[in-house]
C-alpha positions in Angstrom: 139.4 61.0 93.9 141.8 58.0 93.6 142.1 55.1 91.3 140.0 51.7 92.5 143.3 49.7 91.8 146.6 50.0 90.6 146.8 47.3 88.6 149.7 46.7 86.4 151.5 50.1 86.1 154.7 51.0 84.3 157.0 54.0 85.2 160.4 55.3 84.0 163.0 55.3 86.4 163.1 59.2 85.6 159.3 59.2 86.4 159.3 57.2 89.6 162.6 59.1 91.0 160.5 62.7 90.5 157.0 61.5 91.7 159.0 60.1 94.6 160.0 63.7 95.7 156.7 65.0 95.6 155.5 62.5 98.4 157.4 64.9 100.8 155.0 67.0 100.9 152.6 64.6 102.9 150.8 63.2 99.9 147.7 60.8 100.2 149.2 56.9 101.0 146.9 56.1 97.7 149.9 58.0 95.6 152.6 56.1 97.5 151.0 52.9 96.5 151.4 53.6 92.9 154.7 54.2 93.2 155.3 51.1 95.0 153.5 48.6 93.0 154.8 50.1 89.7 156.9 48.6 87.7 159.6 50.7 86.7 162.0 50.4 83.5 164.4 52.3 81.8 163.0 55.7 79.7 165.3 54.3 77.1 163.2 50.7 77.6 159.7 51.7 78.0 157.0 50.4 75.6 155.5 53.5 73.3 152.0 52.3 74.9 152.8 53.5 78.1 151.2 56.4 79.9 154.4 58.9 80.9 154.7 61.6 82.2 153.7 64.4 79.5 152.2 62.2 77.2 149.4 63.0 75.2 146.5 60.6 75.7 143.4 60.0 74.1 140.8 58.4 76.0 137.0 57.3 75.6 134.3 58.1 78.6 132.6 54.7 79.3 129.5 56.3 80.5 128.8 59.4 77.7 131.7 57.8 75.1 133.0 61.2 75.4 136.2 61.7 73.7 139.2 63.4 75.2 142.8 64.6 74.4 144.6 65.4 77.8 148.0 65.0 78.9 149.4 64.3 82.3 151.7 66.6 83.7 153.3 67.7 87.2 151.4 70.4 89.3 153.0 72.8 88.7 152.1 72.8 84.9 148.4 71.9 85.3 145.8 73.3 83.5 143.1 71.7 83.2 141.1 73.9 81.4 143.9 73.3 78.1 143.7 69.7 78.8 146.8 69.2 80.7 146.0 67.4 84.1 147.9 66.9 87.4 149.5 63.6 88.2 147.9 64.0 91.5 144.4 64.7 90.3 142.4 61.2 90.4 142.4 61.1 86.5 146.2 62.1 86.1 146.6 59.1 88.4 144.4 56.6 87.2 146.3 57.2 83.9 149.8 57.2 85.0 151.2 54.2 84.1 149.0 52.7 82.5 148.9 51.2 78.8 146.8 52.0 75.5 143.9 49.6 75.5 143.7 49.4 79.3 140.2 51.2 81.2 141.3 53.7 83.9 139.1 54.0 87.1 138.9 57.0 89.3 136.4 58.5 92.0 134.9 61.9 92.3 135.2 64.4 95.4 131.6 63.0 95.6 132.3 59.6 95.6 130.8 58.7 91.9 132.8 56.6 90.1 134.5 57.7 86.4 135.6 55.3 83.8 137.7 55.7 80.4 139.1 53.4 77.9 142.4 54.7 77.2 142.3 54.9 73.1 145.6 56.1 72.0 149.1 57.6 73.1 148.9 60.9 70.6 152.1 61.5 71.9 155.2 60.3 74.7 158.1 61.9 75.3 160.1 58.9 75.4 159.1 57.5 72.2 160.4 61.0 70.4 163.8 60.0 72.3 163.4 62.5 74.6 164.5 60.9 77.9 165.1 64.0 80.4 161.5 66.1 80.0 
């Protein structure tokens, strides 16, 4: 379950730095490639439309126009069942990065493909001038 593309992507240098530890842990190539076609700013510089990590995002199913509030945390913090979604699940990365108005694209474990408008940022740490989360 991996985004189709990476497309233009945005990360804080925070962000990138902290997803760039995880990929010790032998991580699929696909996460490494988000990293590396990112482009990263400063936390300080980072537009409020921007997908960070722990933001709250509202998006729009394309297929059942479901809506949904989830935000996009590290794995250790995941629970899915509150809304709050790995970074390394595919929907945590198809968001990651990515900016209000924009349609992330993920695959399934069974290979179907999932689709979702990205509506609104309810809420990014930056933009409350918290830089460290």
């Amino acid at each position: 379950m991996q985004p189709d593309t990476f497309g233009e992507r945005t990360l804080t240098d925070l962000d990138h730095a902290r997803l760039s530890k995880l990929l010790e842990r032998h991580l699929p190539p696909t996460f490494a490639d988000l990293l590396d076609c990112a482009e990263v700013t400063s936390s300080r510089a980072v537009p409020t439309d921007v997908v960070t990590m722990y933001s709250r995002v509202e998006i729009v199913d394309l297929h059942t126009h479901r809506r949904q509030t989830l935000t996009v945390c590290y794995p250790a913090d995941a629970l899915p069942a509150t809304g709050f979604i790995s970074v390394l699940s595919p929907v945590g990365m198809a968001l990651l990065g990515q900016r209000v108005g924009s349609v992330a694209q993920w695959l399934t474990p069974t290979g179907e493909r999932g689709a979702a408008s990205i509506a609104a940022i309810a809420f990014q740490p930056e933009a409350t001038g918290d830089y460290a989360r």
